[in-house]
BAFI-3210 file (N, C-alpha, C; in Angstrom, 3 decimals, decimal comma, padded with zeros to 6 digits):
// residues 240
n [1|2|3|4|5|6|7|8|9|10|11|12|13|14|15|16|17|18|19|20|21|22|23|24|25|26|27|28|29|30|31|32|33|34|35|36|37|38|39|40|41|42|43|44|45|46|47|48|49|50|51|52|53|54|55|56|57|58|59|60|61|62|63|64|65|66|67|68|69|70|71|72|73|74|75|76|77|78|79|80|81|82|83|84|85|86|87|88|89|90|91|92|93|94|95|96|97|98|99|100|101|102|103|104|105|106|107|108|109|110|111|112|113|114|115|116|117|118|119|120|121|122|123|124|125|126|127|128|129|130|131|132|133|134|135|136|137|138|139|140|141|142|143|144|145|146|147|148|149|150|151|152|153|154|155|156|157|158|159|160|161|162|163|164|165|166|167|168|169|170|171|172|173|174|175|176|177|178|179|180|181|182|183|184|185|186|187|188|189|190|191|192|193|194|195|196|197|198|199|200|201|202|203|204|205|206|207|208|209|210|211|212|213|214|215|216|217|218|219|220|221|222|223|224|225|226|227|228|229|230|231|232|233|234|235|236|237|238|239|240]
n.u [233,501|235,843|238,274|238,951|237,217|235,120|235,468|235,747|233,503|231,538|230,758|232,652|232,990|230,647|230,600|232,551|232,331|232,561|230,562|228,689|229,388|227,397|225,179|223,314|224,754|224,484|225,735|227,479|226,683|227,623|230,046|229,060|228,974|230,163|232,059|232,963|234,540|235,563|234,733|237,295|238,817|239,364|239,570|241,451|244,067|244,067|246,204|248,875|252,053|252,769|251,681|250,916|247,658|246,856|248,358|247,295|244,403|244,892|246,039|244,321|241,263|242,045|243,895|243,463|240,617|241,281|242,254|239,324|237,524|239,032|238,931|235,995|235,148|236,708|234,920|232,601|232,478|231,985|229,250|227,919|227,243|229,399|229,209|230,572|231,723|234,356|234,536|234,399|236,306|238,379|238,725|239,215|241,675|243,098|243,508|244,048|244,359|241,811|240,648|238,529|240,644|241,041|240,084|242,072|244,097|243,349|242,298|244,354|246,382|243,956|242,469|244,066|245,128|242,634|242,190|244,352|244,854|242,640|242,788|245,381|244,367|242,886|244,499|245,570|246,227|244,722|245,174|247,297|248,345|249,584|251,745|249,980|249,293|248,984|249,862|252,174|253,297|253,508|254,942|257,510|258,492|258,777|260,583|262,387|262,747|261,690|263,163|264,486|262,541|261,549|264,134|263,823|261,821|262,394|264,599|263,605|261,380|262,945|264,485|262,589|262,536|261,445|257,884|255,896|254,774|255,144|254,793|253,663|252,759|250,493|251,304|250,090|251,268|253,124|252,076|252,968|254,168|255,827|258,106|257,090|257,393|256,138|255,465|254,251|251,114|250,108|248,982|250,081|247,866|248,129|250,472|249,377|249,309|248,061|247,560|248,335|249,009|249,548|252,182|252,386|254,685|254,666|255,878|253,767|252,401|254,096|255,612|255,428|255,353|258,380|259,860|262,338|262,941|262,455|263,077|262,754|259,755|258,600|259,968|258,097|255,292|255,342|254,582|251,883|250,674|247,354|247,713|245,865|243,923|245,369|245,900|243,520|242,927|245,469|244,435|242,124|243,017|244,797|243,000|241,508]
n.v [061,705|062,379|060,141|061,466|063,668|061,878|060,958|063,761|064,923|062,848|060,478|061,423|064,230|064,238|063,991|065,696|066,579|065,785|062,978|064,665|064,704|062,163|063,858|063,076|061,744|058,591|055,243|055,098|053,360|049,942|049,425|049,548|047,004|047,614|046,861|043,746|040,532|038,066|034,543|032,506|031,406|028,908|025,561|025,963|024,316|023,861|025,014|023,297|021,619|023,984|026,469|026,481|024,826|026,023|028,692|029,765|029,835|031,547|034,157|034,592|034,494|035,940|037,894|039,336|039,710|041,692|044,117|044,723|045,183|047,416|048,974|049,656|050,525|053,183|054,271|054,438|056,660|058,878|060,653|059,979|056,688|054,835|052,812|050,329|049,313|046,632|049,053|051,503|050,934|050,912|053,390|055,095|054,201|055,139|057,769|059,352|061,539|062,815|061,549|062,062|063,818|062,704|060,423|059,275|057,634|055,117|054,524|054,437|052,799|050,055|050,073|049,409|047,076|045,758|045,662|044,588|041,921|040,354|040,408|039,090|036,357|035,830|035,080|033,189|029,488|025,860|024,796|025,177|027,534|028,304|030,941|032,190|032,804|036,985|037,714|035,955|037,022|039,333|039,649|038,381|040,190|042,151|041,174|039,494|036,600|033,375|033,066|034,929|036,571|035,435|035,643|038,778|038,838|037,010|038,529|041,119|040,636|039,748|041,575|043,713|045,820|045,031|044,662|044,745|044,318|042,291|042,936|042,521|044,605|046,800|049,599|052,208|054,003|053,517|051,488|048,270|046,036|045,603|045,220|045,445|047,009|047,487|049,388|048,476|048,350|049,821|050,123|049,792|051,269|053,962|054,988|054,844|052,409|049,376|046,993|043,291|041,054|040,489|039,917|038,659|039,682|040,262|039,336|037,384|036,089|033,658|032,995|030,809|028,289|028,887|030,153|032,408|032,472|033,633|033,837|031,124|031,053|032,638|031,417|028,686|030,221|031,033|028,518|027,812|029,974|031,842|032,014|031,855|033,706|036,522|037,026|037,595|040,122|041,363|041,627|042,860|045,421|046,400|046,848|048,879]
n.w [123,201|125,633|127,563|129,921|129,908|130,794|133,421|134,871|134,258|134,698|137,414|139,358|140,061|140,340|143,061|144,833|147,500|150,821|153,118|155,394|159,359|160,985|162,967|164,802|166,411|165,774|164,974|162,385|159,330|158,046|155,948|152,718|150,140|147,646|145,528|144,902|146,006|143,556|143,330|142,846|139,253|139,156|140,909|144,031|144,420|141,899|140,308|141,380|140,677|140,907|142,025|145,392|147,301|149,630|149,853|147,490|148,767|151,030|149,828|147,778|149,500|151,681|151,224|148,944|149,949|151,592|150,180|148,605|150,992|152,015|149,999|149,409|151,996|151,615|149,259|150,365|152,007|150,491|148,981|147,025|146,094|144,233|140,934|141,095|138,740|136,929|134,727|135,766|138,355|136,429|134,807|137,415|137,765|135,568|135,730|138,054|139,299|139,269|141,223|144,282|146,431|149,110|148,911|147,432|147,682|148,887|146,545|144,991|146,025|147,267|145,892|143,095|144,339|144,117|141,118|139,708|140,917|140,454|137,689|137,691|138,888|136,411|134,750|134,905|134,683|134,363|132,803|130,171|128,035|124,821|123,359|120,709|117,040|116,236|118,803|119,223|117,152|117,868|119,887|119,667|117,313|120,039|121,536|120,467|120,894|122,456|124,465|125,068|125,799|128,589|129,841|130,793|131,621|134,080|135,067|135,188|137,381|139,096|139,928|141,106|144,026|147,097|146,872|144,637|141,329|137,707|134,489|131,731|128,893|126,944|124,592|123,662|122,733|121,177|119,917|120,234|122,466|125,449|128,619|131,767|135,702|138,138|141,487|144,836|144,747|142,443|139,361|135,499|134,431|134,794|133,587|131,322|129,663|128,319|130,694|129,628|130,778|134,220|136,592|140,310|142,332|145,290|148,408|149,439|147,808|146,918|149,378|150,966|150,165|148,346|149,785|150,039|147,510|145,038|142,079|141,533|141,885|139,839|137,371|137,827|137,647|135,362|133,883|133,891|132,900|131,043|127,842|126,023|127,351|127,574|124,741|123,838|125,325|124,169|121,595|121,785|123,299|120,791|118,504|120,326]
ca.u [233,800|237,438|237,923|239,211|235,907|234,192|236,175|235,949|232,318|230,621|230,398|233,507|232,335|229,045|230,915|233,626|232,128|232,303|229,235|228,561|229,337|226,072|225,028|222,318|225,662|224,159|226,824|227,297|225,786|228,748|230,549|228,306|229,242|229,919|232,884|232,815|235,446|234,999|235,553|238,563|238,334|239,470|240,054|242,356|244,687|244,422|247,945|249,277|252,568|253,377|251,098|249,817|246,336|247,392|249,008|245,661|243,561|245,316|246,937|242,510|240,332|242,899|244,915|242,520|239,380|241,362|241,896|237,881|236,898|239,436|238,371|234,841|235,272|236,831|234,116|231,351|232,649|231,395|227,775|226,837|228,039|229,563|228,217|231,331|232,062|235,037|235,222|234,329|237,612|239,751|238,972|239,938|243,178|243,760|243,497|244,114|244,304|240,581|239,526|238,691|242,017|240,357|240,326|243,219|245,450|243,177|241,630|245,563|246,079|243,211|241,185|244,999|245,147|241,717|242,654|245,811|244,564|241,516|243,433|246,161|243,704|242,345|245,801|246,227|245,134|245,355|245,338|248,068|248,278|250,970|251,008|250,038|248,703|249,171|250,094|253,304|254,334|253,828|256,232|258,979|258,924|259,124|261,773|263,276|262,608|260,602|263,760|264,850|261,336|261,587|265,172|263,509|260,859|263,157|265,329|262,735|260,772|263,917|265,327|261,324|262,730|260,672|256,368|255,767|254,353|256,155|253,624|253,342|251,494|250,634|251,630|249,192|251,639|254,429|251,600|254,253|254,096|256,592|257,452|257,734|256,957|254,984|255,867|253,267|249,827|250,165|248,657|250,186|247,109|248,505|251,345|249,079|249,632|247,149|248,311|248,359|249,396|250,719|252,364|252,678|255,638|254,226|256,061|252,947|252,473|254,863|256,798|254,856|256,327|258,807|260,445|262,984|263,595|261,580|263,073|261,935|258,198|258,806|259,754|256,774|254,094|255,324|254,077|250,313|250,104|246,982|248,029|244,308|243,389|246,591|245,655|242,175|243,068|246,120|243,621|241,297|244,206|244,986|241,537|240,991]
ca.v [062,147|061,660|058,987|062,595|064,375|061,349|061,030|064,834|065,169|061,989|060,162|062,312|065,551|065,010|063,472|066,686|066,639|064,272|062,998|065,289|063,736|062,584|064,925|062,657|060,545|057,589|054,931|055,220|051,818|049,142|049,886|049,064|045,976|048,657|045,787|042,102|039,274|037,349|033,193|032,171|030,923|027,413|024,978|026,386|023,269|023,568|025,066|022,591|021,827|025,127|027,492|025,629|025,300|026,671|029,629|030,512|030,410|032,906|035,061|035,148|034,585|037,073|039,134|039,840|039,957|043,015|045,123|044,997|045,572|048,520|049,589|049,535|052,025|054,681|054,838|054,184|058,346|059,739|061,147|058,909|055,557|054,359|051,616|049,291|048,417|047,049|050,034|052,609|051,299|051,407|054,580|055,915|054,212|055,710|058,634|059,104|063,299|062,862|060,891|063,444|064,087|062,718|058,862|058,478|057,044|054,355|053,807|053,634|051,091|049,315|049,570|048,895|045,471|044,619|045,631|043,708|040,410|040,117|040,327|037,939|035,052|035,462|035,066|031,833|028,465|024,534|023,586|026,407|027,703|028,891|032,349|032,132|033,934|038,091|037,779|035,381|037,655|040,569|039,068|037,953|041,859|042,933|040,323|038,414|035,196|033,216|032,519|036,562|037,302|034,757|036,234|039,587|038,276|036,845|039,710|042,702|040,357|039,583|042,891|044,441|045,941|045,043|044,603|045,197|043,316|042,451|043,287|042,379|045,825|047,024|050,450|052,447|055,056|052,851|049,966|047,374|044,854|045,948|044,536|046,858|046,671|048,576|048,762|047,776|048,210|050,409|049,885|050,094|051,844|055,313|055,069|054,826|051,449|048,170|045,116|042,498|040,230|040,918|038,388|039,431|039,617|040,307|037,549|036,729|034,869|032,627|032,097|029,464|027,487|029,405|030,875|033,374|031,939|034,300|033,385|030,061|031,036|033,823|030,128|028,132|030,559|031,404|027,006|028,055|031,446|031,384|032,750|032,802|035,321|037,380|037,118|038,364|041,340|041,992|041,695|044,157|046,340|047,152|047,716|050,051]
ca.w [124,580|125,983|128,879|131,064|130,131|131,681|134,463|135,351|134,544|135,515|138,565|140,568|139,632|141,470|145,063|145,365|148,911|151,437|153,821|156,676|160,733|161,606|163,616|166,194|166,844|165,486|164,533|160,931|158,361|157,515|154,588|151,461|149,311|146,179|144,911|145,342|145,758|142,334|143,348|141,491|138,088|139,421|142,151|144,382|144,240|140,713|139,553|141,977|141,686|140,878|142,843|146,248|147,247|150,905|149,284|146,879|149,721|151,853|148,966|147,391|150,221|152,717|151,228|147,561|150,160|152,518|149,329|148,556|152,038|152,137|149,011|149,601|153,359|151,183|148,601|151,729|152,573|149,672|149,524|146,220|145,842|142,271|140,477|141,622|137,971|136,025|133,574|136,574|138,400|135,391|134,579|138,273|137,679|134,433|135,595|139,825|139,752|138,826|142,210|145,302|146,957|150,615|148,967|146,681|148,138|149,158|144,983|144,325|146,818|147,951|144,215|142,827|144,313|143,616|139,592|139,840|141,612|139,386|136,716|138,073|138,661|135,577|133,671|135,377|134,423|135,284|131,468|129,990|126,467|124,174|122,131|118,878|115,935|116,087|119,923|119,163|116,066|118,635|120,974|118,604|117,017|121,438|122,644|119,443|121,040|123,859|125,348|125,460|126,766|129,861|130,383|130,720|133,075|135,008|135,439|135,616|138,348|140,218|140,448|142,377|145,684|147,817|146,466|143,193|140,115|136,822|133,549|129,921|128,070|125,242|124,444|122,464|121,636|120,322|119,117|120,434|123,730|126,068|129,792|132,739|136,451|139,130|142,943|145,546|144,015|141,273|137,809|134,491|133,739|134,979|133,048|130,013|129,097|128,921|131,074|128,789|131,845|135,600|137,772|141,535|142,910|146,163|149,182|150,396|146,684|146,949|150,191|152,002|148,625|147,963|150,845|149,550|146,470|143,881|140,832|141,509|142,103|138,707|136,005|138,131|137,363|133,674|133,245|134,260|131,872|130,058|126,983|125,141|127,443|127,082|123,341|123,616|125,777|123,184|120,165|121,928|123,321|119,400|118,218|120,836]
c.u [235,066|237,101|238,253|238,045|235,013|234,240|235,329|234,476|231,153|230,748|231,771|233,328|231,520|229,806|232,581|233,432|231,947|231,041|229,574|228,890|227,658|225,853|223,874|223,495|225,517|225,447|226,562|227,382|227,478|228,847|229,741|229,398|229,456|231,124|233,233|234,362|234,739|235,335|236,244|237,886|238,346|239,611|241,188|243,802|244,741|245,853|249,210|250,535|253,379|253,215|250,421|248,409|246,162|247,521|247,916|244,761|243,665|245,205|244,689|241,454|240,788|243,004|243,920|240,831|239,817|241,378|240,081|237,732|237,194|238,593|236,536|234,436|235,341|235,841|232,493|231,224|232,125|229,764|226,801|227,658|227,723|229,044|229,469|231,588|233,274|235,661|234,813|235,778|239,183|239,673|239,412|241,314|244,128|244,118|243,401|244,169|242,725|240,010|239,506|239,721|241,607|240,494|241,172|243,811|244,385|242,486|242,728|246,184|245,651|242,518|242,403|244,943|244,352|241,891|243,292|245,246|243,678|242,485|244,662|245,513|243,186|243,100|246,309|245,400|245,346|245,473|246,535|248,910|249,438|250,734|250,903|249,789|249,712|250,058|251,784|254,199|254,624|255,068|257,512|259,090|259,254|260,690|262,801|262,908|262,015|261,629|264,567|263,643|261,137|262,637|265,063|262,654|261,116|263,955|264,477|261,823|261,730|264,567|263,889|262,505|261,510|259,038|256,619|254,767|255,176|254,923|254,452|252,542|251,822|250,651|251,238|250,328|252,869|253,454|252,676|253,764|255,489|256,271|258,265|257,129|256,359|255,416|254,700|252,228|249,360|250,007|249,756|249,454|247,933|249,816|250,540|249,064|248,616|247,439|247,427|248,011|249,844|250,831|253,095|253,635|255,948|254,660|255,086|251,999|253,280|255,799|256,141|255,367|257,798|260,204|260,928|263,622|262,459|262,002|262,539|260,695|258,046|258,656|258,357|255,034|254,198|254,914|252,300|249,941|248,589|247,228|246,907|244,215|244,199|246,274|244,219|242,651|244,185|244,854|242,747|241,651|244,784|244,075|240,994|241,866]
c.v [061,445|061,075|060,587|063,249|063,293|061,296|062,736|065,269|064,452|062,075|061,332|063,254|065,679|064,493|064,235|066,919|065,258|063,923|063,625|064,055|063,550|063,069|064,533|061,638|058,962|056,807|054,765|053,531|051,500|049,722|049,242|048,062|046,627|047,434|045,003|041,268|038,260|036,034|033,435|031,342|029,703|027,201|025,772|025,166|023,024|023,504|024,541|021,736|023,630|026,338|026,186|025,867|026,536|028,287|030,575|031,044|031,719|034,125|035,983|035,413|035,969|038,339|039,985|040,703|041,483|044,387|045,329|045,279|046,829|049,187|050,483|050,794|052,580|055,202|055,055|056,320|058,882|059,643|060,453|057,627|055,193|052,742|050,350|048,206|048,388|048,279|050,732|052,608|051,451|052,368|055,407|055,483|054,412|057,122|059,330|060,559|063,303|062,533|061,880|062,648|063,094|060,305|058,320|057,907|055,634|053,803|053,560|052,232|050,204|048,483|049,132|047,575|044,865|044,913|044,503|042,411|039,987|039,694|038,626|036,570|034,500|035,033|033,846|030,855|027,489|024,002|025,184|026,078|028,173|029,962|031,613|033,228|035,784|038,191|036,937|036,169|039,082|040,580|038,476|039,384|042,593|042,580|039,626|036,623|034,892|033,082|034,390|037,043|036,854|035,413|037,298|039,589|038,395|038,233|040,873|041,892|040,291|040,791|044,139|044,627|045,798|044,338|045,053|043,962|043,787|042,316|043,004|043,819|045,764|048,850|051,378|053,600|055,012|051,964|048,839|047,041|045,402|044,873|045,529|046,106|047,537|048,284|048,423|047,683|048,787|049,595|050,143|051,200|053,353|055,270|055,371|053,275|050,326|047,206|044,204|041,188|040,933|039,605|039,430|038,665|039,897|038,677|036,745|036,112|033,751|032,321|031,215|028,315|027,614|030,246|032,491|033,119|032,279|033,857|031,860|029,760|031,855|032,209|029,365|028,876|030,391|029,824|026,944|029,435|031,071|032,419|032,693|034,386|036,328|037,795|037,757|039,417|041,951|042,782|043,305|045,509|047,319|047,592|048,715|051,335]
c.w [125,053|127,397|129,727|131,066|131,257|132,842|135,316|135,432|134,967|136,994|139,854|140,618|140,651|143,149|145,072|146,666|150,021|152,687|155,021|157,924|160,986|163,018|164,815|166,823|166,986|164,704|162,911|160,677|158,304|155,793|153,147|150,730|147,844|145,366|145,624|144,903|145,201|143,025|142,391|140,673|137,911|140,890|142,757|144,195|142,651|139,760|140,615|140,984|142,036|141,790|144,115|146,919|148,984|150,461|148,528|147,646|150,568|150,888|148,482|148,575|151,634|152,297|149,947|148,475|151,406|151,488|149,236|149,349|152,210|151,206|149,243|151,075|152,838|150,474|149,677|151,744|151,358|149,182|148,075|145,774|144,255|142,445|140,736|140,190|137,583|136,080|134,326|137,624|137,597|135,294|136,022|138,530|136,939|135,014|137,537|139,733|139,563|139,887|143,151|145,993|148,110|150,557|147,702|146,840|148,430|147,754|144,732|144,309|146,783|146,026|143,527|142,748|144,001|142,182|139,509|140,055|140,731|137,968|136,496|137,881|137,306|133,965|133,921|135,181|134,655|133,693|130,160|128,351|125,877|123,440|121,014|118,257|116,542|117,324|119,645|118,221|117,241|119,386|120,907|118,320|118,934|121,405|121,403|119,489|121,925|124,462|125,922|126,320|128,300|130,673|130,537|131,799|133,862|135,672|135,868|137,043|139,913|140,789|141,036|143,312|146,278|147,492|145,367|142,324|139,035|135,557|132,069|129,482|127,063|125,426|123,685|121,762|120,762|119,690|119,323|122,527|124,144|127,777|130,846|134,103|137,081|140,787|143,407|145,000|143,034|139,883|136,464|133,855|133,764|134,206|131,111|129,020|129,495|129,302|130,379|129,957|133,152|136,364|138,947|141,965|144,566|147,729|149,557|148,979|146,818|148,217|150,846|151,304|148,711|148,658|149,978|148,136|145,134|142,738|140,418|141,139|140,762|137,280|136,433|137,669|136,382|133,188|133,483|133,708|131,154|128,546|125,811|125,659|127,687|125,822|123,314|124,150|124,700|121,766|120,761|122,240|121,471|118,772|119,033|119,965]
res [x|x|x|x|x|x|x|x|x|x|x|x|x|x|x|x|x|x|x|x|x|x|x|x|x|x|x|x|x|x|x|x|x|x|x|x|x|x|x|x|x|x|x|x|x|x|x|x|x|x|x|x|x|x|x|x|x|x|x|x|x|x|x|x|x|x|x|x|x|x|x|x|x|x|x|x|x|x|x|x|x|x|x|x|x|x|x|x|x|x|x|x|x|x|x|x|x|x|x|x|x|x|x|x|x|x|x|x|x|x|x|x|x|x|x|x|x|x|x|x|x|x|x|x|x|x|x|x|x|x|x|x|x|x|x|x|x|x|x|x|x|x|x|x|x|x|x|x|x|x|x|x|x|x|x|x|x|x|x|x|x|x|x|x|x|x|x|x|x|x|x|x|x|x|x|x|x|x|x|x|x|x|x|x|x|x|x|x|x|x|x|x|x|x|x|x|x|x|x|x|x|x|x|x|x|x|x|x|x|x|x|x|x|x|x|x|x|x|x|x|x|x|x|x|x|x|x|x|x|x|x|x|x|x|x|x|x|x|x|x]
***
């Protein structure tokens, strides 16, 4: 069964309609808890001096916990609530012509940033690894060198207008690590491609640090990568 059959005939299939007004003018229930703000994977003060603990708090407990809440209203409107997993919002961001028209824009968005951020935290670490094995040969055959791939970083992060994120993927239909970016909350996924990594480029990451000085906050993160779990998601990225 192809990921579009599932898409088209599971769970969106059956909620092509959206819930009637109630009709005794009773105020409609709070938005169901259908996806949760994960705690971070560390102390907030952990990737201290690079990321500050000030900066975590807002950026996770604020800005990570308004995507979910958003998120969470739009799917509230439809007449059966999804199971709020994972691999139920990847697949509506593989594939966004598939969600009803009425809350796309807010799974691009809203379910966007919570993809993205999840992801983010979980690429970051207080004890920070180096590629190796398959993942380091991958990334010598992308870039040539670690010092071409940083200068690539740098440049594709610095040159966002505006919001965006700057991504590591993997490319199933080249088999090859590539690095691209995304504007405001947009996935890789819709492009077809598996983020390997994303670092947000988003101001309200880094200027309380940082002010206006992104390339700054762009070398500071790349010293808190964890590059295991870059390497596991590669490894599993090619076996898929």
């Amino acid at each position: 069964m192809t990921r579009r059959h599932l898409l088209t005939s599971g769970f969106f299939a059956s909620t092509a309609t959206a819930l009637l007004p109630n009709a005794f003018g009773q105020s409609a229930p709070a938005a169901p808890s259908i996806f949760k703000l994960a705690p971070l994977p560390y102390e907030a003060n952990a990737l201290e001096p690079h990321i500050d603990a000030q900066t975590m708090m807002i950026h996770h407990g604020k800005h990570h916990q308004t995507y979910v809440t958003k998120l969470n209203e739009a799917l509230a409107t439809l007449p059966t609530a999804p199971k709020g997993t994972p691999e139920e919002l990847h697949g509506w961001l593989s594939n966004l012509d598939a969600v009803p028209e009425k809350i796309r824009t807010a799974v691009r968005n809203h379910g966007g940033g919570h993809f993205n951020h999840d992801l983010f935290w979980n690429s970051l670490t207080p004890n920070p690894t180096e590629p190796t094995g398959e993942l380091k040969d991958a990334l010598g055959a992308a870039f040539g060198s670690g010092d071409a791939a940083m200068a690539e970083y740098l440049d594709k992060g610095g040159k966002i207008f505006g919001s965006g994120w700057v991504w590591l993927v993997f490319d199933p239909t080249k088999k090859a690590i590539a690095m691209t970016t995304t504007p405001n909350q947009d996935t890789p996924l819709a492009a077809g491609h598996v983020p390997l990594l994303g670092i947000d480029v988003w101001e309200h990451a880094y200027y309380l640090k940082y002010q206006n000085k992104r390339a700054d906050y762009l070398k500071a993160v790349a010293n808190v990568i964890n590059w295991d779990v870059v390497a596991q998601r590669y490894a599993k990225a090619v076996k898929a």
